[in-house]
PDB file with one MODEL, atoms N, CA, C and O in Angstrom:
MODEL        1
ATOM      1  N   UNK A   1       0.816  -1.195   0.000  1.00  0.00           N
ATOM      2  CA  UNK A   1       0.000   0.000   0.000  1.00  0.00           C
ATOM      3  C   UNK A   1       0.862   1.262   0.000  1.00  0.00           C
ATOM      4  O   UNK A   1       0.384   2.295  -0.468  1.00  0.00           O
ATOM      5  N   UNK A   2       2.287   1.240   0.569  1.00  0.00           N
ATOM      6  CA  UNK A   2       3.029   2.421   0.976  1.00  0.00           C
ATOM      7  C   UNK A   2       3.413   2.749  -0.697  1.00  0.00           C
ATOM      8  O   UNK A   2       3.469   3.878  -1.185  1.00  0.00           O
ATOM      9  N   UNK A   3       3.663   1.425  -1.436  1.00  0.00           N
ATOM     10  CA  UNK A   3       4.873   1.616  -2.819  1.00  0.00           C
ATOM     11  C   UNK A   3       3.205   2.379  -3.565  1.00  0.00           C
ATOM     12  O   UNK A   3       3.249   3.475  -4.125  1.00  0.00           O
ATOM     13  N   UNK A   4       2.168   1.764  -3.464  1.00  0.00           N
ATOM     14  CA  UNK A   4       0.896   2.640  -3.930  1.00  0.00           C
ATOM     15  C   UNK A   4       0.928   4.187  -3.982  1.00  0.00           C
ATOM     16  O   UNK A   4       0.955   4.881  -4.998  1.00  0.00           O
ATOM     17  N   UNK A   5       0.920   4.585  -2.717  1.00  0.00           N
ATOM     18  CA  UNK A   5       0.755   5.869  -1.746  1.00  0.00           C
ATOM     19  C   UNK A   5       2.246   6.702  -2.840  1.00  0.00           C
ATOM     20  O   UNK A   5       2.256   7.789  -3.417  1.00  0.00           O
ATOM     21  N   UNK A   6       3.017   5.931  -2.773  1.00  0.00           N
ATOM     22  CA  UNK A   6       4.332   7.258  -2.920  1.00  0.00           C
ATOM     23  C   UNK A   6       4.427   7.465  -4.598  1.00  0.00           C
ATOM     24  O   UNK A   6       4.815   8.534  -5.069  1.00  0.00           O
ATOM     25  N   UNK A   7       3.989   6.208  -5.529  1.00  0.00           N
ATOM     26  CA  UNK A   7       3.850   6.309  -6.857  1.00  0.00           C
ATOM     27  C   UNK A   7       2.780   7.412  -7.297  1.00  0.00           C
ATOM     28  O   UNK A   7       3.049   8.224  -8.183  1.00  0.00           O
ATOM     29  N   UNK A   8       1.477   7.398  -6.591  1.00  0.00           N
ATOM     30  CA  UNK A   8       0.633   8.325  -6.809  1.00  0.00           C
ATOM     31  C   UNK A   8       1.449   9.470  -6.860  1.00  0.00           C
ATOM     32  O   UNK A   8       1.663  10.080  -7.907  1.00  0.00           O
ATOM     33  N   UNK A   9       2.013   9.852  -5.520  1.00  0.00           N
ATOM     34  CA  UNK A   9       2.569  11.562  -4.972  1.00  0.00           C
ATOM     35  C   UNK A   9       3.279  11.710  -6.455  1.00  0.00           C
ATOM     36  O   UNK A   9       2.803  12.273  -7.441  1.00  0.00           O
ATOM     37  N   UNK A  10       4.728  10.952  -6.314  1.00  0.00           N
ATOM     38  CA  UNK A  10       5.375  11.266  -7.335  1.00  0.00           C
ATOM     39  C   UNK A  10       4.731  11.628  -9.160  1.00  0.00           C
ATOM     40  O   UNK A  10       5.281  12.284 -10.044  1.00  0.00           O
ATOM     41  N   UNK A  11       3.320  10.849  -9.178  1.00  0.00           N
ATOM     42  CA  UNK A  11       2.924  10.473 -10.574  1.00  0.00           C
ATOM     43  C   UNK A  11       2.392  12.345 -10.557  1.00  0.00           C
ATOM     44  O   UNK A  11       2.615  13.115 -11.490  1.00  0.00           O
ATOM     45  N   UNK A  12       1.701  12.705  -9.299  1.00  0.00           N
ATOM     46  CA  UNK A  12       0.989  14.207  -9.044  1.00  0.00           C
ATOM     47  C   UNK A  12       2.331  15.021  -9.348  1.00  0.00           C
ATOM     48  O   UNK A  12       2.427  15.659 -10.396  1.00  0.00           O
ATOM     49  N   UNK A  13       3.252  14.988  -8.510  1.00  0.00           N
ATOM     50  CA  UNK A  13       4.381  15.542  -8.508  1.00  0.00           C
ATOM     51  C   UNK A  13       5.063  16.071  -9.694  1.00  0.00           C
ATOM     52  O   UNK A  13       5.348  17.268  -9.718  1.00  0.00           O
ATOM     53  N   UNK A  14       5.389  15.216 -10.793  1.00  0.00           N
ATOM     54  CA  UNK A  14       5.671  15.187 -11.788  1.00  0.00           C
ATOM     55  C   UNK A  14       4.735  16.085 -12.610  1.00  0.00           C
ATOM     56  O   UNK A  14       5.386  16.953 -13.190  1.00  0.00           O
ATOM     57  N   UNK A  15       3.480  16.150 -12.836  1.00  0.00           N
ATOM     58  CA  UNK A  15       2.620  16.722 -13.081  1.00  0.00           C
ATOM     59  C   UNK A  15       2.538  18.688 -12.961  1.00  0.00           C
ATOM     60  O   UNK A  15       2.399  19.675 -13.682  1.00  0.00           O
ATOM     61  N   UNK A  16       2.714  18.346 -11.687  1.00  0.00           N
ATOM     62  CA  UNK A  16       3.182  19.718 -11.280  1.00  0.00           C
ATOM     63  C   UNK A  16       3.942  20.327 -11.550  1.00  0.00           C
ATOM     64  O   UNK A  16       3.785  21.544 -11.640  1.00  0.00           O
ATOM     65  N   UNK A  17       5.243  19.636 -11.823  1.00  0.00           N
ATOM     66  CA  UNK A  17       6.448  20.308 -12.214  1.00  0.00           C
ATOM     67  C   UNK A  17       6.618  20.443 -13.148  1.00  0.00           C
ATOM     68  O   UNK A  17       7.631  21.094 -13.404  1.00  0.00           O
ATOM     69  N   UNK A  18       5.941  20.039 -14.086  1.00  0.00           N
ATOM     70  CA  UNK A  18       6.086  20.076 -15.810  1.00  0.00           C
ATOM     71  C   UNK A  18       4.726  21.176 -15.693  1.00  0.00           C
ATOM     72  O   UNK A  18       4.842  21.984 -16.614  1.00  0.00           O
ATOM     73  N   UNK A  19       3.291  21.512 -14.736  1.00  0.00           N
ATOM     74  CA  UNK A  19       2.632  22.884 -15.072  1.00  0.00           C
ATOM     75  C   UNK A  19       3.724  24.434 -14.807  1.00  0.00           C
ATOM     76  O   UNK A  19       3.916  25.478 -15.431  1.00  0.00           O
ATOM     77  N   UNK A  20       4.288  23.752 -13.385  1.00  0.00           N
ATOM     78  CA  UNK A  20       5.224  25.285 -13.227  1.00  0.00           C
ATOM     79  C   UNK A  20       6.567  25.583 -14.322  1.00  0.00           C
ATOM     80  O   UNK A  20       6.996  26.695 -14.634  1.00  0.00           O
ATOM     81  N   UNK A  21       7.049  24.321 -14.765  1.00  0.00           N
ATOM     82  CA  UNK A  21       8.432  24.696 -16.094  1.00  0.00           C
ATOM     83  C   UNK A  21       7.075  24.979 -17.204  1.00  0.00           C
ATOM     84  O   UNK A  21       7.276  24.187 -18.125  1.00  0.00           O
ATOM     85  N   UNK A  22       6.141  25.553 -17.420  1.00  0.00           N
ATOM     86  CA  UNK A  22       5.409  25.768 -18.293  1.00  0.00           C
ATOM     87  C   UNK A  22       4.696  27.290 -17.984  1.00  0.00           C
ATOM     88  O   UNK A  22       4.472  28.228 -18.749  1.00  0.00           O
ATOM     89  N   UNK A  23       4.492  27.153 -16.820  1.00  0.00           N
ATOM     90  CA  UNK A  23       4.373  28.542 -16.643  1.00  0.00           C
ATOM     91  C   UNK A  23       5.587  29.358 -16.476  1.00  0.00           C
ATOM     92  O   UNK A  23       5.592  30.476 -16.992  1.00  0.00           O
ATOM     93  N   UNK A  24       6.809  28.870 -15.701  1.00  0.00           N
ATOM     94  CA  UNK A  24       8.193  29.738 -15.878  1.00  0.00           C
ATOM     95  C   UNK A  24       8.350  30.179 -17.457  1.00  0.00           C
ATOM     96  O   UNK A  24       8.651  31.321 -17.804  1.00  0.00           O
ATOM     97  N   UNK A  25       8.140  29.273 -18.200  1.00  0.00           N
ATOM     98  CA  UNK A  25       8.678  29.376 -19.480  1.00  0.00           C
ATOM     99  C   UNK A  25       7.471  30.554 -20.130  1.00  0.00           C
ATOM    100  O   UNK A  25       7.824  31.594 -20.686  1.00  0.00           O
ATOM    101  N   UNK A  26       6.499  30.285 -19.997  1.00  0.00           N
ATOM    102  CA  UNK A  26       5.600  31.306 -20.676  1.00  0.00           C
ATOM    103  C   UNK A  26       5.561  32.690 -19.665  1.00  0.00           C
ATOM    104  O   UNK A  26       5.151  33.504 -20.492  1.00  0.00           O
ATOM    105  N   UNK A  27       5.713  33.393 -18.518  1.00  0.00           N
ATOM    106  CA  UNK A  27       6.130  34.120 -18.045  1.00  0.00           C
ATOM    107  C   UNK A  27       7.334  35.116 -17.889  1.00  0.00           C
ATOM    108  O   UNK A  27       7.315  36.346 -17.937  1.00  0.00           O
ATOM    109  N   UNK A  28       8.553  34.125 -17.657  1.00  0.00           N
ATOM    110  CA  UNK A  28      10.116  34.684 -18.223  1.00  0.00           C
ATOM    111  C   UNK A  28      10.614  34.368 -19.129  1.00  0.00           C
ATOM    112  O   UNK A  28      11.672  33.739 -19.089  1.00  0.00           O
ATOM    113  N   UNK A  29       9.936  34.745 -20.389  1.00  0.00           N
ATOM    114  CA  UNK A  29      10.795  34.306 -21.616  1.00  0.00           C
ATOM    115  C   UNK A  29      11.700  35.497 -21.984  1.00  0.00           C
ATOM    116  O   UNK A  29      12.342  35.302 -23.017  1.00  0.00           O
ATOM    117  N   UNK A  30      11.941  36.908 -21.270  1.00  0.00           N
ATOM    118  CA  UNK A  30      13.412  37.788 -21.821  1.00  0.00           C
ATOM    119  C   UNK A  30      14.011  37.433 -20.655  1.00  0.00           C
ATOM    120  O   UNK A  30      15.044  38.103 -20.647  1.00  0.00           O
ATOM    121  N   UNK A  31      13.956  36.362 -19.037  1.00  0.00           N
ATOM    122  CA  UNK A  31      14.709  36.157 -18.022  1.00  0.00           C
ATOM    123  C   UNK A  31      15.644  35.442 -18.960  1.00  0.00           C
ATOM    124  O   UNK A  31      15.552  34.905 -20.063  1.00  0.00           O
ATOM    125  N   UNK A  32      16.613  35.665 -18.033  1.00  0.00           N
ATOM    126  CA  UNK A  32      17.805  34.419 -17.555  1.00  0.00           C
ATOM    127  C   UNK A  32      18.326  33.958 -17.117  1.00  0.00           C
ATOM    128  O   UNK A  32      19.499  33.618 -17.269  1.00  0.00           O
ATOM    129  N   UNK A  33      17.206  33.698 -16.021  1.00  0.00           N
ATOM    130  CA  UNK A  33      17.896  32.942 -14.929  1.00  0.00           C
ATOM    131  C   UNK A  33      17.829  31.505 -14.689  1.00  0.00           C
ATOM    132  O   UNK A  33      18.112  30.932 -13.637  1.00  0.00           O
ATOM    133  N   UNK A  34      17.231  30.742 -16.302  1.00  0.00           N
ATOM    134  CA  UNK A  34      17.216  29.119 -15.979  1.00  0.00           C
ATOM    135  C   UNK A  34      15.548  28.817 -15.337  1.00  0.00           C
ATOM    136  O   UNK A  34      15.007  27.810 -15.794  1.00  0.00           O
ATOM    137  N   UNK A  35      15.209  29.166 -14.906  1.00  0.00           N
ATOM    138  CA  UNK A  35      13.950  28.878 -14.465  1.00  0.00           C
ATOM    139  C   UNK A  35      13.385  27.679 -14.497  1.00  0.00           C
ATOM    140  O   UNK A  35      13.074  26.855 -13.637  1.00  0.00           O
ATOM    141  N   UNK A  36      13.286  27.758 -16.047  1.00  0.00           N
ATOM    142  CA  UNK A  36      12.455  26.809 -16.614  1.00  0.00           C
ATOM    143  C   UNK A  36      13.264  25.395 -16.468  1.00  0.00           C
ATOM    144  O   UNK A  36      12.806  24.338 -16.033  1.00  0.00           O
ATOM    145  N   UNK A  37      14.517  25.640 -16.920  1.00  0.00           N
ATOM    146  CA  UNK A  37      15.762  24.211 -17.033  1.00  0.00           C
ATOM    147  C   UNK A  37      15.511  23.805 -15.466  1.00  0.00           C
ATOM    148  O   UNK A  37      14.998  22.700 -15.290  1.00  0.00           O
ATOM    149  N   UNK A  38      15.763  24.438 -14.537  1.00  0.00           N
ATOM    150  CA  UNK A  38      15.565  23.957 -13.407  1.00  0.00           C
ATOM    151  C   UNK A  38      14.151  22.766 -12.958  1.00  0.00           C
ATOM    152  O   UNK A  38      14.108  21.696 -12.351  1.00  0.00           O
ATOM    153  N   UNK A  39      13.336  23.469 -13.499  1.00  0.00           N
ATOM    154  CA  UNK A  39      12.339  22.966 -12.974  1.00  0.00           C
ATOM    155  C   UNK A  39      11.979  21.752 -14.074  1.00  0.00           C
ATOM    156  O   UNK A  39      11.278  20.797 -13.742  1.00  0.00           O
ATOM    157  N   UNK A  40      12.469  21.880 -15.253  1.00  0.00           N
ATOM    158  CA  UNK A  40      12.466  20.780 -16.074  1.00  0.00           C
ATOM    159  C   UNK A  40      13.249  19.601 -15.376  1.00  0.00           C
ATOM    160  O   UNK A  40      12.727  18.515 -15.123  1.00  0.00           O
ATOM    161  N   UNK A  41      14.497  19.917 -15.106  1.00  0.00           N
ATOM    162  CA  UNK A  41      15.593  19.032 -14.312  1.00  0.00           C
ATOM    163  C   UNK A  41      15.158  17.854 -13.146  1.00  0.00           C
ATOM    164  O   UNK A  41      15.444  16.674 -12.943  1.00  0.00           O
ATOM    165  N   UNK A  42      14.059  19.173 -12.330  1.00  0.00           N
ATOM    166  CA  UNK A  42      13.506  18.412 -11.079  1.00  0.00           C
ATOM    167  C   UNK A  42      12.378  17.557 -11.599  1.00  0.00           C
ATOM    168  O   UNK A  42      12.058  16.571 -10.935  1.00  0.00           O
ATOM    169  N   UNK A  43      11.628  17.886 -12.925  1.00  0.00           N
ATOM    170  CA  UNK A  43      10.288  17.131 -13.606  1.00  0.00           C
ATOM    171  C   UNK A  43      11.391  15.267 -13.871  1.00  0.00           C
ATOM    172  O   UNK A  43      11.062  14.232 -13.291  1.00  0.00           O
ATOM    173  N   UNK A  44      12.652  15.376 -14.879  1.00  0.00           N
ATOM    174  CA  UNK A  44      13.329  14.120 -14.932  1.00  0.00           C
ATOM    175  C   UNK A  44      13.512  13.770 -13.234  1.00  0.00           C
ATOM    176  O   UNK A  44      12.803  12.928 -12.683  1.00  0.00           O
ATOM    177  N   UNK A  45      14.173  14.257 -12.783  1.00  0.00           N
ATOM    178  CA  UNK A  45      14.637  13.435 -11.381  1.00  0.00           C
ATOM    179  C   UNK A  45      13.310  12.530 -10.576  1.00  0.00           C
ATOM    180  O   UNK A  45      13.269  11.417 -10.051  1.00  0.00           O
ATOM    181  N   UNK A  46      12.169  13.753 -10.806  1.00  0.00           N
ATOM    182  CA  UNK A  46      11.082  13.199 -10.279  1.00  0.00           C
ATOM    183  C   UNK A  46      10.420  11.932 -11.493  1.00  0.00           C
ATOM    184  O   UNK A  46       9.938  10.963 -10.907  1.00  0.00           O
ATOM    185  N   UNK A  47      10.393  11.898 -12.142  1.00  0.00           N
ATOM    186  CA  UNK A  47      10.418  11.020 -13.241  1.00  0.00           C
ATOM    187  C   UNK A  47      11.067   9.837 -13.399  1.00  0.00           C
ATOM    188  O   UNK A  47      10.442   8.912 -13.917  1.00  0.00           O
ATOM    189  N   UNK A  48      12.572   9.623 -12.945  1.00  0.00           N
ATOM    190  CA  UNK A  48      13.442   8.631 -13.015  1.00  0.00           C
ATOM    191  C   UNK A  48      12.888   8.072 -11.355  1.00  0.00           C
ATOM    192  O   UNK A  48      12.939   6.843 -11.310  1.00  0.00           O
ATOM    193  N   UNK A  49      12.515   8.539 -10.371  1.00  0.00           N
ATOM    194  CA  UNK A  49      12.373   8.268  -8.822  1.00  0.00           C
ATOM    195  C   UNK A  49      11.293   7.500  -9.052  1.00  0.00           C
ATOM    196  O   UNK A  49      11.269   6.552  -8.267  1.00  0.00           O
ATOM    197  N   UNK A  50       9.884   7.529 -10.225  1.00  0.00           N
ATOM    198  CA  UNK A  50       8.618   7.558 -10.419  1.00  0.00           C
ATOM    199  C   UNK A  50       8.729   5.950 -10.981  1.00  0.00           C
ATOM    200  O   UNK A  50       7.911   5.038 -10.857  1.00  0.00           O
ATOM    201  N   UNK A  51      10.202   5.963 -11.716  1.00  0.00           N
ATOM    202  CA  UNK A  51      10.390   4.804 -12.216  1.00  0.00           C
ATOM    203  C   UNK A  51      10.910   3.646 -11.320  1.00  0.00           C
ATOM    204  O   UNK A  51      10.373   2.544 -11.216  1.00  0.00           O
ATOM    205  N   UNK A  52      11.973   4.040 -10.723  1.00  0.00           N
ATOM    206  CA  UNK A  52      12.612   3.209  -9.793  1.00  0.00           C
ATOM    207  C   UNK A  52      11.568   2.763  -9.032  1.00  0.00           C
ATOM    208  O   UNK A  52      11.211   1.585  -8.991  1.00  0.00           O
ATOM    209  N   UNK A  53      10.946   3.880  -8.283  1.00  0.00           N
ATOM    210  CA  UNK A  53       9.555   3.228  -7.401  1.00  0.00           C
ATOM    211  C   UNK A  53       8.763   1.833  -8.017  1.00  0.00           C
ATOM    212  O   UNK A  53       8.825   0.721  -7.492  1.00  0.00           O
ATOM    213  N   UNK A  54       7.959   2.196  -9.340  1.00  0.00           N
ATOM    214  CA  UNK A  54       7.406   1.021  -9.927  1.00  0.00           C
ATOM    215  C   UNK A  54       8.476   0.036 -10.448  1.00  0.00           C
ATOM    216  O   UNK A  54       8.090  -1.019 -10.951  1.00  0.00           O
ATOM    217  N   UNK A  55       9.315   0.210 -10.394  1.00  0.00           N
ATOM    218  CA  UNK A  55      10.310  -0.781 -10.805  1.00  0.00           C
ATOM    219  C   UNK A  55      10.551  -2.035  -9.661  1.00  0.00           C
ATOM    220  O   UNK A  55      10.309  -3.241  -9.629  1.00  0.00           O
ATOM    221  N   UNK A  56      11.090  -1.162  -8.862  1.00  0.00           N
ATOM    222  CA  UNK A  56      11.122  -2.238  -7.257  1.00  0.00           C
ATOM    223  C   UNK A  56       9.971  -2.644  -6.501  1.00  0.00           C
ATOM    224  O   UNK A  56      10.221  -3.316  -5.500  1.00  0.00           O
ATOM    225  N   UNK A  57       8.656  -2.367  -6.773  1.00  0.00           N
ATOM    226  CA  UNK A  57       7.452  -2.530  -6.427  1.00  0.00           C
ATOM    227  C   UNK A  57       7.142  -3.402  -7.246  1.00  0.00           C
ATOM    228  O   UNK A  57       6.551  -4.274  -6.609  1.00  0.00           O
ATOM    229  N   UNK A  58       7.236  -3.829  -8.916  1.00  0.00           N
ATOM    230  CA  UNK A  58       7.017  -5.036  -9.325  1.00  0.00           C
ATOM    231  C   UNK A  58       7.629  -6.030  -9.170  1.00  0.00           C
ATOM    232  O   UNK A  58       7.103  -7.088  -9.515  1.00  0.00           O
ATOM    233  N   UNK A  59       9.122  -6.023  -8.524  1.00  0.00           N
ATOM    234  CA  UNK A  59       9.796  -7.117  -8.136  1.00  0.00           C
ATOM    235  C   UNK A  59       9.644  -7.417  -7.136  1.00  0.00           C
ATOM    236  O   UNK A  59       9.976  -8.520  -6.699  1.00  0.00           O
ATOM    237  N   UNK A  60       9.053  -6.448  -6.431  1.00  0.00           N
ATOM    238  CA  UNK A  60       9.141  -7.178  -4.456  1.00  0.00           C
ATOM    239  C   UNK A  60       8.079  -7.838  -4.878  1.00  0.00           C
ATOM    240  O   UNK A  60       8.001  -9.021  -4.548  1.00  0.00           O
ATOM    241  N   UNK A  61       6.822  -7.144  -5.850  1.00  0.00           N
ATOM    242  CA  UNK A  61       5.410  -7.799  -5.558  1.00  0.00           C
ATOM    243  C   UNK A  61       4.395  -7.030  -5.006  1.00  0.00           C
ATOM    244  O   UNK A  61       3.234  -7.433  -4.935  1.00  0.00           O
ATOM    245  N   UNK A  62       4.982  -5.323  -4.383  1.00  0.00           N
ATOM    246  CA  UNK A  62       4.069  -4.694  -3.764  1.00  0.00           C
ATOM    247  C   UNK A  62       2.914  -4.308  -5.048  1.00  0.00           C
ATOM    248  O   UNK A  62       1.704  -4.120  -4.921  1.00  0.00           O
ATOM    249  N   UNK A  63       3.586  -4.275  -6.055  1.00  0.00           N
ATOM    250  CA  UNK A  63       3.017  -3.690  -7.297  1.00  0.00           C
ATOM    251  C   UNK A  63       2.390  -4.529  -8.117  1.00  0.00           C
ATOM    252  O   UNK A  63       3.307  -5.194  -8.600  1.00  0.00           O
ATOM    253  N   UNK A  64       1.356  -4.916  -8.582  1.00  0.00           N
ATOM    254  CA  UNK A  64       1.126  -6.135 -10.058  1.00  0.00           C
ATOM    255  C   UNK A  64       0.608  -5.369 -10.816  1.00  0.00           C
ATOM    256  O   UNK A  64       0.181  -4.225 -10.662  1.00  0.00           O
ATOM    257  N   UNK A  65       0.670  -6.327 -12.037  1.00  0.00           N
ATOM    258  CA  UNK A  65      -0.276  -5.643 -13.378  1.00  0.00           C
ATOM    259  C   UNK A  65      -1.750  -6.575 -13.219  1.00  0.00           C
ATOM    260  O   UNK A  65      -1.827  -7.800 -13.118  1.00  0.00           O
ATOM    261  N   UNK A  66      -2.598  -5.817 -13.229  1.00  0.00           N
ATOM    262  CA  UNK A  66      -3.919  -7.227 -13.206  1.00  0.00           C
ATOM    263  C   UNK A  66      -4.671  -7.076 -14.837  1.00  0.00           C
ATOM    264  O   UNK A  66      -5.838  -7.324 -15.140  1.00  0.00           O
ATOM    265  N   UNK A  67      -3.730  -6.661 -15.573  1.00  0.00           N
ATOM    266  CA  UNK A  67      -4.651  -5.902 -16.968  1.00  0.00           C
ATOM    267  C   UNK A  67      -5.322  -7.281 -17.463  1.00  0.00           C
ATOM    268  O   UNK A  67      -4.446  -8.143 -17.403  1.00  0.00           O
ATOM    269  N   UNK A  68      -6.393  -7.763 -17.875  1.00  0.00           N
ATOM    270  CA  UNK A  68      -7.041  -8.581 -18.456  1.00  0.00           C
ATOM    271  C   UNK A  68      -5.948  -9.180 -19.702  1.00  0.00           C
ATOM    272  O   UNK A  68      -5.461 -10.310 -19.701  1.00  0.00           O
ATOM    273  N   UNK A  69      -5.769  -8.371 -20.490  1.00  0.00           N
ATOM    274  CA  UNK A  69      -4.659  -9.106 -21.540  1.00  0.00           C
ATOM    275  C   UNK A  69      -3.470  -9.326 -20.960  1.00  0.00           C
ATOM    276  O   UNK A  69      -2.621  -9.408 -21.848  1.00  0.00           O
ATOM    277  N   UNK A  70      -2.930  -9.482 -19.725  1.00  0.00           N
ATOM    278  CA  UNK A  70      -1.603 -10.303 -19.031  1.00  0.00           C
ATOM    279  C   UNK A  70      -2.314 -11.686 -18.571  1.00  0.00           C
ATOM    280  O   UNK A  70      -1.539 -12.622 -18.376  1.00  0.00           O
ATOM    281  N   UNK A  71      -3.538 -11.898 -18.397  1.00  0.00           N
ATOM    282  CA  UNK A  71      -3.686 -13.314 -17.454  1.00  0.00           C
ATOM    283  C   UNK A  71      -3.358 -14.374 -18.551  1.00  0.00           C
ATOM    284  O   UNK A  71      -3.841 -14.424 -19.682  1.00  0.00           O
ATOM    285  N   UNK A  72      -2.629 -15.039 -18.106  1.00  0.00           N
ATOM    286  CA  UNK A  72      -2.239 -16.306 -19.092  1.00  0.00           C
ATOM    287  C   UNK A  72      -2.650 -17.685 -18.695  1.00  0.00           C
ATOM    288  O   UNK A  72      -2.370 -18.644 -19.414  1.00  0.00           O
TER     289      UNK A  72
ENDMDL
END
């Protein structure tokens, strides 16, 4: 339930951070202070974390696929 709980945050998370590098970017476009790269940066990190999570959650088992076209 926990590997559940933290995939959601991160899946929201991610979400978020790709609305604010979207609003940085449409707001400071004569800045230069990176804004946007930043927050793009933290959208991958949160992204690669999003992965690892479901990654080790299908191997422990906390995680399954129940999709109708996997039952064999």
């Amino acid at each position: 339930m926990v590997f559940k709980i933290i995939v959601i945050i991160l899946f929201i998370a991610n979400i978020v951070a790709l609305g604010v590098a979207l609003r940085a970017l449409l707001t400071n476009q004569t800045d230069g202070s990176g804004k946007t790269v930043k927050y793009l940066t933290l959208r991958v990190i949160l992204a690669v974390a999003l992965l690892v999570f479901v990654g080790v959650g299908l191997l422990t088992g906390q995680l399954g696929a129940s999709a109708p076209w996997l039952s064999y």
